[in-house]
N, C-alpha and C positions, 0 to 999 in steps of 0.2 A: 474177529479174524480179519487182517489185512490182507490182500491176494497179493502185495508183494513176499508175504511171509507164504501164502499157498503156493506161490511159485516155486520159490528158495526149498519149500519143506516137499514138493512136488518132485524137484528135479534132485535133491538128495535119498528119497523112496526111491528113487526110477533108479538111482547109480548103484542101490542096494537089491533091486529086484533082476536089475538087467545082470550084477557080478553073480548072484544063484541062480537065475536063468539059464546064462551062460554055462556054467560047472552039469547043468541039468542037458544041457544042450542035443534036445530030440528033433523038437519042430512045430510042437502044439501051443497053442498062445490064445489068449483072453482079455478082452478088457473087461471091469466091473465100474460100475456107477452107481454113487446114488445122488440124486437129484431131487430133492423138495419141487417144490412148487414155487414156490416162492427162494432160488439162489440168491440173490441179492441180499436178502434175511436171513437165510439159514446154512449160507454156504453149498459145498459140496463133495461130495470124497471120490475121491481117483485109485484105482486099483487095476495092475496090468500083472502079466504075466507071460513071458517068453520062452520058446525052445524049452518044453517038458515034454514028458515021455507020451502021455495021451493029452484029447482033449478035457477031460472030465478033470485030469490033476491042473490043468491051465485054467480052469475055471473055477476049481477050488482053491488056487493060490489069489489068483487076482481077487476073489471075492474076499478071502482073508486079507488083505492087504487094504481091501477097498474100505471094507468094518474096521481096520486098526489107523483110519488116515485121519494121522494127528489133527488136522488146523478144520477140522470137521465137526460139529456138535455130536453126540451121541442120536437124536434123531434121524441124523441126516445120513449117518455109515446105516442105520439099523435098515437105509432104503436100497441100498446096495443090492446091484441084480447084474445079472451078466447082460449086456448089451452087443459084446461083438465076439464073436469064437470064430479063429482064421488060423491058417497055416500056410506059409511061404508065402506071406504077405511084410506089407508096411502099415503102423498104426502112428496115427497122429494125434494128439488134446493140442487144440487153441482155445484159450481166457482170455477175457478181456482182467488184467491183474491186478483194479483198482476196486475199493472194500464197499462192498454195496451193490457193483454189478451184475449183472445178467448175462453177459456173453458166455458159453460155454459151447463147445463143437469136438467131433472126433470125427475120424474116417479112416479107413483101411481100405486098401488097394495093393496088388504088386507093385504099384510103379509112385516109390515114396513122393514125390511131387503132387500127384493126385490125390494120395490121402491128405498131403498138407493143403493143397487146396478144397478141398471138403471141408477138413476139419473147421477153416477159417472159414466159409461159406457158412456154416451151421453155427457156429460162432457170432457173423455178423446179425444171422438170421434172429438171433436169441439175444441181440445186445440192442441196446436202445436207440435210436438212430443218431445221436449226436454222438455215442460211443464205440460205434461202429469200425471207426476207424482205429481204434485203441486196441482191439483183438490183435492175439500173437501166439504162434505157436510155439509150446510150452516141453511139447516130446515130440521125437519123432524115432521113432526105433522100425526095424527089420528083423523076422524070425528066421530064421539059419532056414537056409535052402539044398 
């Protein structure tokens, strides 16, 4: 798995979650994750969900999205768990998008600046120090307010 292909295949799931999200357009939102232990080896799968009717359907779409994320081993979606359930927030993913790395980061906030600085703070925290500087954030969306 390349993480410029995680990027590319990241930011075309997000264009296809955010247009159903949209149409669904309540206000309940989820991120899903699953994270090995080892990302640099095993990768990792990203799964969000925006603007549905409750929280419980924003966490069941983001985790199905998170189990179906293509550029992911089959291990690694089966670790998929919900990590953030927010409403009238901003959520942010920062990568570091080179094949092998460790950087990985998210955060949610009202105020999308802060989640993007989070996101990238937990990002650097997670990426190796000479790679540090290579984290970027990769989403940034807003749930209908």
């Amino acid at each position: 798995m390349a993480w410029a292909n995680f990027a590319l295949t990241g930011a075309l799931v997000l264009a296809g979650v955010l247009l159903q999200g949209a149409s669904l357009a309540r206000g309940d939102a989820a991120l899903a994750v699953g994270q090995p232990a080892d990302v640099g080896k095993q990768g990792l799968a990203i799964g969000w969900a925006l603007n549905y009717a409750s929280k419980e359907a924003a966490q069941a779409e983001a985790l199905k999205r998170c189990r179906a994320f293509r550029d992911a081993p089959q291990p690694t979606r089966d670790l998929c768990r919900i990590v953030e359930s927010f409403r009238e927030m901003c959520v942010a993913v920062a990568i570091d998008p080179d094949y092998g790395t460790t950087g990985i980061g998210w955060g949610v906030n009202k105020n999308q600046e802060w989640a993007e600085d989070a996101a990238m703070d937990k990002c650097m925290e997670t990426s190796a120090q000479k790679r540090r500087d290579f984290c970027r954030v990769t989403l940034t969306r807003c749930d209908k307010r």
